[in-house]
C-alpha positions in Angstrom: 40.5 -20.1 -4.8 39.0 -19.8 -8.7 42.1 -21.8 -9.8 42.9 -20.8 -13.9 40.8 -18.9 -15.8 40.6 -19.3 -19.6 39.2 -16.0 -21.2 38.1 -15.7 -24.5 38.0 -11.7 -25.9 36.8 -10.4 -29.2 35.7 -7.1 -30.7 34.3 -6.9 -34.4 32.0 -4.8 -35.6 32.0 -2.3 -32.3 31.5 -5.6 -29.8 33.6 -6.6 -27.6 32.7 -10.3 -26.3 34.1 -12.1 -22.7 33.6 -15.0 -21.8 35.2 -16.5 -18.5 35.7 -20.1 -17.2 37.0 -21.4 -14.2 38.7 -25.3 -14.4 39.5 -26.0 -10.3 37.7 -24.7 -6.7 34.9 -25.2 -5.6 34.2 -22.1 -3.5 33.5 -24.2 -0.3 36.0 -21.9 1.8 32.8 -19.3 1.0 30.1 -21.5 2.4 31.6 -22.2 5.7 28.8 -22.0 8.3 31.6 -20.8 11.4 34.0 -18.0 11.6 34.4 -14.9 8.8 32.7 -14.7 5.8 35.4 -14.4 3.3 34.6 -12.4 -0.1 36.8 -12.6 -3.3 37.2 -10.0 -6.1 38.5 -12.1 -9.2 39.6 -10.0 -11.9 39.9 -11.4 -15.2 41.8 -8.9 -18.1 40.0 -8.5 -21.3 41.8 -8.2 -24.4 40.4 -7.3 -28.0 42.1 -9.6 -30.6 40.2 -8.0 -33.9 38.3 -11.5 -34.3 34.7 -11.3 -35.5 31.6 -13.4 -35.7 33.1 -14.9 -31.9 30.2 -17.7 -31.0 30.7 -18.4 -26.9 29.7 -21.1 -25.0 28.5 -21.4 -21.6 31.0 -21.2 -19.2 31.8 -22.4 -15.6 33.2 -20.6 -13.3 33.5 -20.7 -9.4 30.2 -18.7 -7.6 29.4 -15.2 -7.6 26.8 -12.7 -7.2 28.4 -9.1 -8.8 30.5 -8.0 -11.2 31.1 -5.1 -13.4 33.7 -4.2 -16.1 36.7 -2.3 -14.8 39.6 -0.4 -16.8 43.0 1.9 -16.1 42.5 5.2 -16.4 40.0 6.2 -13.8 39.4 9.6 -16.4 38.4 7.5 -19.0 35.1 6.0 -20.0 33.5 3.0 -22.1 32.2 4.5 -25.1 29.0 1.8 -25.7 26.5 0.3 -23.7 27.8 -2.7 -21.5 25.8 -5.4 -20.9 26.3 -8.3 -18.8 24.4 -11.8 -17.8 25.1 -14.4 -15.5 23.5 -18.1 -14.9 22.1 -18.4 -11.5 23.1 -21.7 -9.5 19.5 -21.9 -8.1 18.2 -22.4 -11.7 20.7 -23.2 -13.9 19.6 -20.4 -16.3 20.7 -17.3 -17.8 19.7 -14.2 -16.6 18.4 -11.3 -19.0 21.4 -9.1 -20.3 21.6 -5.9 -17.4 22.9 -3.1 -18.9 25.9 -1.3 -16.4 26.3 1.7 -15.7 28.7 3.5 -17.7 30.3 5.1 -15.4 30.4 4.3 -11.3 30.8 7.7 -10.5 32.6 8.7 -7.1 36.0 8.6 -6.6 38.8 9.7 -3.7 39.2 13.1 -4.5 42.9 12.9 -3.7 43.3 9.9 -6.4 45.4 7.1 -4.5 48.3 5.0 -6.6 46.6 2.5 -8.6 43.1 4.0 -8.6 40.8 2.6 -11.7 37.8 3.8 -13.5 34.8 1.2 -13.8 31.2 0.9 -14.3 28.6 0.4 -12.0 28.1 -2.8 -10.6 25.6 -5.7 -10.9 24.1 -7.9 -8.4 22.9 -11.6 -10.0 22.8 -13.6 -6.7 24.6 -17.1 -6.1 25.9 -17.6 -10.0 28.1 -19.8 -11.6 27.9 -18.8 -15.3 29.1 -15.3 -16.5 29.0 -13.2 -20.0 29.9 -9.7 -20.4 29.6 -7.8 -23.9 30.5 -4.0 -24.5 29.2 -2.8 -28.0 31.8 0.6 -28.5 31.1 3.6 -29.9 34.8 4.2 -29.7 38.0 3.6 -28.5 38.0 1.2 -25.7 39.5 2.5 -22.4 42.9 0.3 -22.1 43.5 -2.5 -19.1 39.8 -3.8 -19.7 38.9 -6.4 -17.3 35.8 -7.9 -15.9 36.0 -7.7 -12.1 33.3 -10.8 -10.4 32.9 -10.8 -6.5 31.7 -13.8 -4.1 30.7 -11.6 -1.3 30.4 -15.1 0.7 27.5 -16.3 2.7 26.4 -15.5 6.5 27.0 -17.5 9.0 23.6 -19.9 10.4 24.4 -18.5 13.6 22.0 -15.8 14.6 22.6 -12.2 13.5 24.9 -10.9 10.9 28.2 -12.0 11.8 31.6 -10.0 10.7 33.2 -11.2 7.4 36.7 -11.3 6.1 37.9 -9.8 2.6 40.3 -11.6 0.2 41.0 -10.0 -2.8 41.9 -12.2 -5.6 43.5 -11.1 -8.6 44.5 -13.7 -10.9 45.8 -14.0 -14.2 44.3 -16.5 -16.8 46.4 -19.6 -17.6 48.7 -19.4 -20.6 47.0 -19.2 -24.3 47.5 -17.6 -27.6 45.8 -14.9 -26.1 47.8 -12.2 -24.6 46.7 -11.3 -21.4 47.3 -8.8 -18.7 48.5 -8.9 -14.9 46.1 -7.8 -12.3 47.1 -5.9 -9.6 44.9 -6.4 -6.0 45.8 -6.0 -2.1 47.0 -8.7 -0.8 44.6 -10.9 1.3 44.4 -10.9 5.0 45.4 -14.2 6.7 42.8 -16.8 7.2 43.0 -16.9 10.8 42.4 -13.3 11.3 40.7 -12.5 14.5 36.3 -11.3 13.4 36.2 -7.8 13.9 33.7 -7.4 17.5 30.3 -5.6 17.2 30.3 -1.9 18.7 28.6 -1.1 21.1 24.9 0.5 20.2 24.7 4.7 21.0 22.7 5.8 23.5 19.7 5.9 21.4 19.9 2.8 20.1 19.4 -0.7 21.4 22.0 -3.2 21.7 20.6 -5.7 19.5 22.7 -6.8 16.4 19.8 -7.4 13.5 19.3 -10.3 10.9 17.9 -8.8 7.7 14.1 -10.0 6.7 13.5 -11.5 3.6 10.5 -9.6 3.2 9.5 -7.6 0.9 9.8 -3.8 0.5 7.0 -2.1 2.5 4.5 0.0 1.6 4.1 2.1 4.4 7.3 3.9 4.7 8.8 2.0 7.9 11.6 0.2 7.2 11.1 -3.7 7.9 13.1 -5.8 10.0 12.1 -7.4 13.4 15.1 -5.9 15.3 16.9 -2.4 16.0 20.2 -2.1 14.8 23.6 -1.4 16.1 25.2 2.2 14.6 29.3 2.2 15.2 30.1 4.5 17.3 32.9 7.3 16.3 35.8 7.7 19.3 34.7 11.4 19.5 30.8 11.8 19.2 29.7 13.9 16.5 27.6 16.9 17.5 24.1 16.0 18.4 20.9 16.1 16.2 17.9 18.0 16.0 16.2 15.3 15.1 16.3 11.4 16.1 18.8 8.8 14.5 17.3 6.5 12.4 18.5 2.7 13.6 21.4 1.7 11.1 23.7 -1.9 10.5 26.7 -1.3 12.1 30.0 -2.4 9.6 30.5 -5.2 12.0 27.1 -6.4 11.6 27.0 -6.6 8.2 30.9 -8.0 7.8 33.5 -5.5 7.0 37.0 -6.4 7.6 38.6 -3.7 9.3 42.4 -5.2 8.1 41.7 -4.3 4.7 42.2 -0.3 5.3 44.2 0.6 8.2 44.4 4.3 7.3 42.7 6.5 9.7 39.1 8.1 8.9 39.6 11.3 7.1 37.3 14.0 8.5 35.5 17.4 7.2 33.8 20.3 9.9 30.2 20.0 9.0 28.3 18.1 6.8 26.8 20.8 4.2 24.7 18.5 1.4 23.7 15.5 1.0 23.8 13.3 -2.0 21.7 10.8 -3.3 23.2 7.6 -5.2 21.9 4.6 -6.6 24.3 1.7 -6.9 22.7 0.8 -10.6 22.0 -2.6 -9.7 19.3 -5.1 -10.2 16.0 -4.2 -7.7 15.2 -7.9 -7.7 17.0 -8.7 -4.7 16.4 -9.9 -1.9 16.5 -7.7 1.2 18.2 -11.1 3.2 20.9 -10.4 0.7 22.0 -6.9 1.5 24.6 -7.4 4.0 26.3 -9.5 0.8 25.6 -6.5 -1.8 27.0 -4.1 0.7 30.0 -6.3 1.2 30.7 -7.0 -2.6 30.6 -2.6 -3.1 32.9 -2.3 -0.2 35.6 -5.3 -2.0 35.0 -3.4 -5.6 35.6 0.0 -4.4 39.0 -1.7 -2.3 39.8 -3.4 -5.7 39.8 0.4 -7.1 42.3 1.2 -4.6 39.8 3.1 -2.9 40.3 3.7 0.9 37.7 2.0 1.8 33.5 1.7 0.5 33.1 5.4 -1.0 29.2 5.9 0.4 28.7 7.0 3.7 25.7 4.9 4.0 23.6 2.3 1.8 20.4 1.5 1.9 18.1 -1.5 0.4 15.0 -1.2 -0.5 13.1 -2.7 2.6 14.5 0.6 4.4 17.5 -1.0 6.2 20.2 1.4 6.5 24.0 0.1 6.5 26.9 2.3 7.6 29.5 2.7 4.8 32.7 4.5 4.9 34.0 4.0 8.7 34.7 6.6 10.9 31.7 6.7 12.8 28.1 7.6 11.6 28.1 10.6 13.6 31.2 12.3 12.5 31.5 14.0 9.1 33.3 11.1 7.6 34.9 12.1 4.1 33.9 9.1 1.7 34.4 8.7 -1.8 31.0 9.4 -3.2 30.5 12.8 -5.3 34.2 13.3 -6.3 35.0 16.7 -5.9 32.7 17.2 -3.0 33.5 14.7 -1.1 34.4 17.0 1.8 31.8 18.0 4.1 28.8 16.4 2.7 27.4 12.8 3.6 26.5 10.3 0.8 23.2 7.8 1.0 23.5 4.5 -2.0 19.9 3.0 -2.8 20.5 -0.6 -3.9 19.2 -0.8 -7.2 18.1 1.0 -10.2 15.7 3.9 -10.3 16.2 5.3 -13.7 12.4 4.7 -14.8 11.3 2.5 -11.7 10.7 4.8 -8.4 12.4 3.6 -5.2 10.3 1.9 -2.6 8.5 3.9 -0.1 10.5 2.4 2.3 13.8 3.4 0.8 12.9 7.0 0.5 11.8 7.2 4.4 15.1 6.1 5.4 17.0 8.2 3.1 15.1 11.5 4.0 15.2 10.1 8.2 19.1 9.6 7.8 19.2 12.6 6.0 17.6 15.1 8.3 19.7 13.6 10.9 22.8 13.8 9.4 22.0 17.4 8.4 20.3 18.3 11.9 23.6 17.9 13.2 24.7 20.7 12.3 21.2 22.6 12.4 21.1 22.5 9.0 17.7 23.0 6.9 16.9 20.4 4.7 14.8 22.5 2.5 17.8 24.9 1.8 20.7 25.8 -0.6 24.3 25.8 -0.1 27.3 27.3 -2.2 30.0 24.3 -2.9 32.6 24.7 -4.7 35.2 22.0 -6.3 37.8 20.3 -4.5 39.1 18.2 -8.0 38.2 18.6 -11.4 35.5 15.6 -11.9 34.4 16.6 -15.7 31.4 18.4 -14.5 33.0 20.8 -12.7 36.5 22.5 -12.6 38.8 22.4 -9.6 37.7 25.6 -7.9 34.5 26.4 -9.5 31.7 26.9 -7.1 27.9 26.1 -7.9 24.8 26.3 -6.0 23.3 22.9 -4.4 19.9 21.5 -3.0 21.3 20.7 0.7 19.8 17.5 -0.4 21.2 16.9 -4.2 21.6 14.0 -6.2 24.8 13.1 -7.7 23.6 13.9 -11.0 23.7 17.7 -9.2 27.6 17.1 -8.9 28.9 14.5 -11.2 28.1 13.1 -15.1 26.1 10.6 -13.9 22.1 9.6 -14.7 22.7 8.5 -10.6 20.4 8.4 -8.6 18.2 7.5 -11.7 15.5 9.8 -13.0 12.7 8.5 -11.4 14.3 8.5 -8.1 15.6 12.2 -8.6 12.5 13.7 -9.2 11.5 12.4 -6.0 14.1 14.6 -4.0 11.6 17.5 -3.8 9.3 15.2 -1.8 12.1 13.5 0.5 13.4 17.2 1.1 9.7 17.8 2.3 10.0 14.9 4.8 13.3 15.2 6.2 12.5 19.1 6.8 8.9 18.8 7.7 6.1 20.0 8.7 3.7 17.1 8.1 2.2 17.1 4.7 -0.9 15.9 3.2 -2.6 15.9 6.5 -6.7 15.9 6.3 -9.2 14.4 8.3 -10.7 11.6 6.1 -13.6 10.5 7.7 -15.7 10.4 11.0 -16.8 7.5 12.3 -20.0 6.9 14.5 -21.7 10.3 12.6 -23.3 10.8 9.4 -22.1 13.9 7.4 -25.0 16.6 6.1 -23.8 18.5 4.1 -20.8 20.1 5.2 -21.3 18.5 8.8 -21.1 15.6 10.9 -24.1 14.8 13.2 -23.1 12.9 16.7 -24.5 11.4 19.4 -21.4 12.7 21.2 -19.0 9.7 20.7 -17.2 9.5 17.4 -13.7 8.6 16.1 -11.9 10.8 13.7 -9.7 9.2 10.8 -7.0 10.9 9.3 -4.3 10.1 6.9 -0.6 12.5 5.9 1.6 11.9 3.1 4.8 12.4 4.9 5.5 8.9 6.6 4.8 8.2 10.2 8.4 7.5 11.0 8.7 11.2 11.0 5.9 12.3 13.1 6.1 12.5 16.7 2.4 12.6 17.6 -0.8 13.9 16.5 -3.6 15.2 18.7 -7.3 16.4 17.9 -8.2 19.8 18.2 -12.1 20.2 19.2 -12.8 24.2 18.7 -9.0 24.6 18.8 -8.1 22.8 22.2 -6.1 19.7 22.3 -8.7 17.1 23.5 -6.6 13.6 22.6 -2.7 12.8 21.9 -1.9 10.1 20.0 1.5 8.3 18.5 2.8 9.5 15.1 2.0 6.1 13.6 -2.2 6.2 14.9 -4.7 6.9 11.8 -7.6 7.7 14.5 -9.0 8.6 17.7 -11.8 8.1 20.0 -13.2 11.6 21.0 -16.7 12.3 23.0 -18.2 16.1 22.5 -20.3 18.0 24.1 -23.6 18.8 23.3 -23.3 21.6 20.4 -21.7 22.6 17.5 -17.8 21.9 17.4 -15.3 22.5 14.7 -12.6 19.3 14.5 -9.4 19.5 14.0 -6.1 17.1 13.9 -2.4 18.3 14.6 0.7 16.9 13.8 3.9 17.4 15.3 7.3 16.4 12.9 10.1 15.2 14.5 11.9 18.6 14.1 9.1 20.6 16.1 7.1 21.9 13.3 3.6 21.4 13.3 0.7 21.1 10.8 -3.1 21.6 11.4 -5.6 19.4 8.8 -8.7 21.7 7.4 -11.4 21.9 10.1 -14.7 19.5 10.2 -18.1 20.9 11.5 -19.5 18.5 14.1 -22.4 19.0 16.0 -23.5 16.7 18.7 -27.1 16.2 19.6 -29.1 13.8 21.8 -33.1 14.4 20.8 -34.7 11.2 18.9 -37.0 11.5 16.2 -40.5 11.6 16.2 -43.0 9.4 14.6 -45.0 12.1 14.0 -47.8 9.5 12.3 -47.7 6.2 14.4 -47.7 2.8 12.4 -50.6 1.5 10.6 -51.8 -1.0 8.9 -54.0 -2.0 6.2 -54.8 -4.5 3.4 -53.8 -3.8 -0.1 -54.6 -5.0 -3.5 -52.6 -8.3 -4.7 -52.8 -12.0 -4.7 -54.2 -13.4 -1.6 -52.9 -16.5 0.1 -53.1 -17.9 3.7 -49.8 -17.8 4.5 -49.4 -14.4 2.7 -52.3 -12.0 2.8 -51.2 -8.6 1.0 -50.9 -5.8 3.4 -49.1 -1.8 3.5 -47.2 -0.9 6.9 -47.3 3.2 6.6 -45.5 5.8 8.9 -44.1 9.3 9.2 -40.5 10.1 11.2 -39.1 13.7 11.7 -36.3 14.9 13.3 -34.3 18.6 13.9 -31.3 17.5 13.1 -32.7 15.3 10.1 -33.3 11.6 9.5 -31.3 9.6 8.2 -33.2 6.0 7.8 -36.2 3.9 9.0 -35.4 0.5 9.6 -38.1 -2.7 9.9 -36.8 -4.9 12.6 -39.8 -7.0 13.0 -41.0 -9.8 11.7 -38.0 -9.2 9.2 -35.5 -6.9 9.0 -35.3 -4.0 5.9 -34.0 -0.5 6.1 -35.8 2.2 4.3 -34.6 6.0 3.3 -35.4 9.0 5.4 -38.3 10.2 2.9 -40.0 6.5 2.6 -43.5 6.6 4.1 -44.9 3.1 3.9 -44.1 0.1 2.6 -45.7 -3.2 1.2 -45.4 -6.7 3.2 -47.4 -9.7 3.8 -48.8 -11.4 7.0 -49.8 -14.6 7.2 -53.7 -15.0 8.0 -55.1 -16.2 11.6 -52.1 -15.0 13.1 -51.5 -11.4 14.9 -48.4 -9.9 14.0 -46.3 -7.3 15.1 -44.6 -5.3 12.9 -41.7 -3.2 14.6 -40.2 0.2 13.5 -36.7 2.6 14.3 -36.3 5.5 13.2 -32.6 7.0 13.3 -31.4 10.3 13.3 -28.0 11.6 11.6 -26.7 12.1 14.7 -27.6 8.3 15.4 -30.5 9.1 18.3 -33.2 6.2 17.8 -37.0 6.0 18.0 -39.1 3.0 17.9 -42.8 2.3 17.3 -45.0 -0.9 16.6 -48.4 -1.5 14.6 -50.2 -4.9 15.1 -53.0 -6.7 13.1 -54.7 -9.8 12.7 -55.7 -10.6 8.8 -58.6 -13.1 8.7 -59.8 -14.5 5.4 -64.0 -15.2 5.3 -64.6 -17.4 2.8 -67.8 -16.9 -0.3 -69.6 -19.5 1.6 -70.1 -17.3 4.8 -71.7 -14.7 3.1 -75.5 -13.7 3.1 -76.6 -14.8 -1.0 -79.4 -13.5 -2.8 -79.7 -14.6 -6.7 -77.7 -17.5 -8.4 -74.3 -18.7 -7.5 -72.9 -21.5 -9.1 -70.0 -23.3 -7.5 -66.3 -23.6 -8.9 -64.0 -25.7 -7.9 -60.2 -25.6 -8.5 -56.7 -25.8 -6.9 -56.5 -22.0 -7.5 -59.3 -20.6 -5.6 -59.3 -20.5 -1.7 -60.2 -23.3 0.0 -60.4 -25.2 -3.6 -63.5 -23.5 -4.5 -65.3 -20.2 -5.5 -68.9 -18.8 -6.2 -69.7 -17.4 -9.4 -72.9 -15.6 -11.0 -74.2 -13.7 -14.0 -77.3 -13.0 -12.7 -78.0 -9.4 -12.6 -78.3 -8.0 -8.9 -77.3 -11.4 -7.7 -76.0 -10.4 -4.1 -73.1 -11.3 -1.3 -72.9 -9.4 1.8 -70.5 -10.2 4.7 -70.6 -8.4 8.2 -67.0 -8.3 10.6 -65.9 -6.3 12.7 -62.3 -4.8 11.5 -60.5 -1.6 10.4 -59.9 -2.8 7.0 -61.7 -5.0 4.4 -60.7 -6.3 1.3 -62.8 -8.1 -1.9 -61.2 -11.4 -3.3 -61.9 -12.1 -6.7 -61.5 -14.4 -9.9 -60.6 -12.5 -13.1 -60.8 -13.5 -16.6 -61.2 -11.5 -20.0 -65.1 -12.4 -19.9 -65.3 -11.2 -16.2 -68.2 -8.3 -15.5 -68.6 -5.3 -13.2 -70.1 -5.5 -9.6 -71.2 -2.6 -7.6 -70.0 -2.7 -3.9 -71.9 -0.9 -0.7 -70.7 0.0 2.2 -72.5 0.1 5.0 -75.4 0.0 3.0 -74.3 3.2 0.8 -72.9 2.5 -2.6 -69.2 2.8 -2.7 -67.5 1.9 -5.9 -68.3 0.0 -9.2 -65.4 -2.4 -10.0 -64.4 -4.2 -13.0 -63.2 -7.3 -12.6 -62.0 -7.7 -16.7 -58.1 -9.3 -16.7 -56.7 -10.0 -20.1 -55.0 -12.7 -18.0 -56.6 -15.0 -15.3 -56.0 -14.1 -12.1 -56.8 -16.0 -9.2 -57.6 -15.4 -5.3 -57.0 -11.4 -6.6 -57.6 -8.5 -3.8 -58.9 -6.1 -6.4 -60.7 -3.7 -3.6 -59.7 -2.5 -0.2 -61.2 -0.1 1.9 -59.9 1.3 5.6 -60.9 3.0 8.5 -59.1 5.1 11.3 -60.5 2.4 14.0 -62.3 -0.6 14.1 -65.5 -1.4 14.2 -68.5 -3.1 12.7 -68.9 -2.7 8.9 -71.2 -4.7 6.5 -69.7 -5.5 2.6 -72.3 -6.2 -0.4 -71.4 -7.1 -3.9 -74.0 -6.6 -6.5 -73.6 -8.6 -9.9 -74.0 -5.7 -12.9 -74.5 -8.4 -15.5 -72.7 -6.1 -18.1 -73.4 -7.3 -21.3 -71.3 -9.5 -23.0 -69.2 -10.6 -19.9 -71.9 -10.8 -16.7 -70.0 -13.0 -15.2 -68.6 -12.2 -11.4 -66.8 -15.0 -9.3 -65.6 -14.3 -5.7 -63.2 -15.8 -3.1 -64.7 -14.0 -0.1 -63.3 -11.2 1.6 -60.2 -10.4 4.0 -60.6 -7.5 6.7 -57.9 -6.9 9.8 -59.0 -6.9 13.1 
């Protein structure tokens, strides 16, 4: 029990201040590991004694985890914005100030004896710590009090099991503060039997589930390891069109069926549906849900409700809970758009979705348990329906009729900002869902071909990638379409499929069924399949090119040509190193190391992914100055830089070198300097070219001439020294030819 409760209450300058504090209890008959899970409502009056400039101190009071401010006249509303925060037992802090909901909206629409109005609620968690503040715009509703639950703690046994309501209402010990009585139903006994599990519907399995502390997901499936168990009604509601999402039987998530005897009232047909969000923190955790659900169901019994007013709640991870009882598939009458209660269903978000939008998880189940709800009695989600007042709620008359979405929010029926802005503006979308068909469905990409232009080229095997906005929980299967037959069938929750064409050109397609029947076909893909390779129309060659010359590295150019019908998409080197090259490269410029015959290997791909592959082998050999034929004066050099640590220089005019080899590609390795001269080279005894050998830098073991031919054969090089005047001066390294 909270034990007394000292309660300090101010209001100056349009603020009203509580503070509460509890002196005795420890809460440990909430924390009991075995049996029910018992959940207290302590209401504490609040009374306004003119005081200003009140300065509070932290109080103590006995756990909690919600609370919200509560007042007489259930017509009447708070005039200023309420604000509450609590200290946390985990860490001993105060929470930021949440501002509540003015008003909780709902309501019995036959009032019962005792029935209050109050503000939404607030979820803090395990707290020990509470303050409350309203700043009023104008008169204060009378009977102010601040209402705190302990929803209690699960059991450590596995699953959710049933829980026990106590309703405490308690008067604060005697001060020089007046204070006022509460009135709350009287607790059940302590030894009261824990209500037994229903059995699961035929649809459902019979496993009771333990809600995941994981965080909302992304992908539109509600989370949770386990399926549900829905309570079943004692006469079954008509069947669906569509299937029943899984959803936490009251049982499972701890209602204590003594509270409310009265029987389930009933409507005919379920007509709307309304949207709510229960205005409290989104900062939970989806482990505590069972708990949140628990503490709305004691507030709303504290307001002399009947019972919970939604129909159903849901948390953000996508976890449905049964509300009101009377069976899930019977159109239960709660007390959650007063004035149309009757014949509509209403679905509670946990949290607040005024500016923040509700996970995607959240909004699958709502639109799943919508469209079921509303299949039931073939109802189309995307339609209107006339309604029409059954109590005066200060939006509507008693007996005036207005036009709804079939699925509304409660903004649509009530003064209310609920279900939050953000969230309402996603309606349109959920409306989409629930009705169907698929939306959003396009083919995004197709694996194993290469798209040109505005078609895929195949081989013939390919997987095809698609994506939908409506979420998968809603689809019943998808299959791809090749020139408009159904060739593959696959789950509502694949993304691809493996598919093998024919030879040809194909048009692609992918289908999805909703789970109402409806179907929707993405935008068609060209494919075409082909099996011819390319072609290398000009075979691999090889030749030596201009460039520094080393034995390990001697300077050559691998050229080619591919084609293909279908067109090429790459050329890739795959020996003696690997490179990839575009479809319009021709040639390309390697080394290869001297002495040593070497293989270089090519494939050419196609975009359908057909392959070629071709080869071109050569042996660079390097012939030194000293193996040449001399006529004239050389003069020996020496260095580190030169091949072989040494070169052979002259300025003599028509000083000669000639080597003879036997090759299909020759090259002339030179020194160069700013004072080098010009040397005429002959071919073959016919004069070929007149090269420069002038570098503004020095260059050593430099190929500055090449020369090829189609084949091999035997070839004779001269170098003739020009002497030009002013720089005469030719040094050589010898040449470099392939064989």
């Amino acid at each position: 029990m909270w034990g007394a409760v000292a309660v300090a209450a101010a209001v100056s300058a349009g603020v009203l201040v509580a503070q509460t504090r509890d002196d005795t209890g420890s809460g440990a008959d909430a924390k009991a590991a075995q049996g029910p899970v018992v959940t207290h409502v302590r209401s504490t009056p609040l009374r306004a004694d003119g005081a200003d400039g009140v300065s509070l101190s932290r109080p103590d009071v006995e756990p909690f985890s919600m609370l919200r401010l509560s007042w007489d006249d259930p017509s009447a509303h708070v005039q200023g914005a309420v604000q509450a925060r609590a200290r946390t037992t985990a860490s001993h802090k105060w929470s930021s100030w949440v501002t509540l909901e003015a008003d909780g909206g709902g309501g019995e629409d036959e009032a019962p004896k005792g029935m209050r109005g109050a503000t939404g609620a607030a979820w803090f968690g395990p707290s020990d710590g509470v303050e409350i503040k309203v700043a009023a715009g104008g008169t204060l509703p009378g009977g102010l009090r601040l209402d705190v639950v302990d929803p209690g703690t699960s059991s450590t046994r596995s699953g959710i099991e049933p829980a026990a309501f106590v309703m405490d209402g308690e008067s604060p010990e005697p001060s020089d503060t007046p204070t006022e009585a509460v009135d709350s139903p009287t607790p059940p006994a302590e030894t009261s039997e824990p209500a037994v599990t229903p059995s699961a519907t035929p649809s459902e399995t019979s496993a009771t589930p333990t809600p995941t502390k994981t965080p909302p997901s992304t992908s539109g499936t509600p989370t949770g390891s386990t399926t549900p168990t829905a309570s079943p009604s004692t006469t079954a509601g008509p069947a669906s069109t569509v299937p029943q999402p899984p959803v936490v039987s009251r049982a499972a998530w701890g209602a204590d069926e003594s509270l409310n005897n009265e029987a389930p009232e009933y409507g005919t047909t379920i007509n709307a549906v309304f949207v709510h969000h229960t205005a409290q923190t989104n900062n939970y955790s989806c482990s505590d849900s069972p708990a949140i659900v628990r503490g709305l169901r004691a507030l709303h019994l504290n307001e002399h409700w009947k019972d919970i007013g939604y129909n159903f709640v849901v948390d953000k991870c996508g976890t449905i809970f049964e509300g009101r009882k009377g069976g899930i598939d019977r159109p239960v009458i709660g007390a959650q758009a007063e004035g149309f209660n009757t014949n509509t269903t209403g679905i509670a978000v946990i949290g607040t979705y005024t500016s923040e939008d509700a996970p995607l998880a959240a909004k699958t189940s709502i639109a799943r348990l919508a469209a079921w709800k509303l299949g039931q009695y073939k109802v189309d989600p995307l339609g209107k329906v006339t309604l029409t007042a059954g109590k005066a709620n200060g939006k509507f008359a008693l007996g005036q009729s207005a036009i709804f979405n079939r699925i509304s929010g409660h903004r649509d029926a009530y003064a209310t900002e609920c279900p939050g802005t953000a969230l309402y503006n996603q309606l349109p979308t959920l409306r989409g869902w629930a009705a169907g068909p698929v939306a959003g469905l396009a083919i995004k990409s197709v694996t194993d071909a290469t798209l040109s232009g505005s078609t895929y080229l195949t081989k013939g095997a390919l997987t095809v990638n698609w994506a939908a906005t409506t979420p998968a929980s809603f689809i019943t299967k998808y299959e791809v379409l090749v020139d408009g037959k159904s060739t593959v069938t696959k789950t509502g929750t694949a993304t691809s499929a493996a598919v093998t064409l024919a030879a040809g050109s194909h048009t692609v397609q992918v289908r999805a069924t909703h789970q109402s029947g409806k179907t929707s076909t993405s935008p068609s893909v060209a494919v075409t399949a082909e099996t011819t390779p390319p072609v290398f129309s000009t075979k691999p060659t090889l030749s030596l090119r201009t460039g520094t010359v080393d034995t390990t590295a001697v300077p050559v150019t691998l050229a080619w040509k591919a084609t293909d019908t279908a067109g090429l998409k790459e050329v890739r080197l795959t020996a003696p190193t690997a490179k990839t090259y575009g479809p319009t490269t021709t040639s390309t410029q390697l080394t290869a190391k001297s002495g040593v015959a070497t293989t270089f290997g090519l494939t050419a791909q196609d975009l359908a992914g057909n392959t070629a592959a071709a080869a071109a082998s050569a042996t660079p050999v390097i012939v030194p100055e000293t193996s040449a034929t001399k006529t004239g004066t050389w003069t020996k050099k020496t260095s580190t830089s030169y091949l072989g640590g040494a070169s052979l220089s002259s300025a003599a005019k028509n000083a000669s070198m000639s080597w003879t080899f036997t090759g299909r590609s020759v090259a002339w390795i030179v020194s160069r300097a700013s004072t080098s001269g010009h040397a005429v080279i002959y071919v073959d005894g016919t004069k070929t070219a007149t090269v420069d050998l002038k570098s503004a830098t020095t260059a050593y073991r430099n190929a500055i001439w090449t020369k090829n031919w189609a084949s091999a054969g035997k070839h004779t090089i001269k170098i003739v020294v020009s002497a030009t005047s002013g720089r005469p001066t030719v040094t050589t390294d010898g040449i470099a030819y392939l064989r």
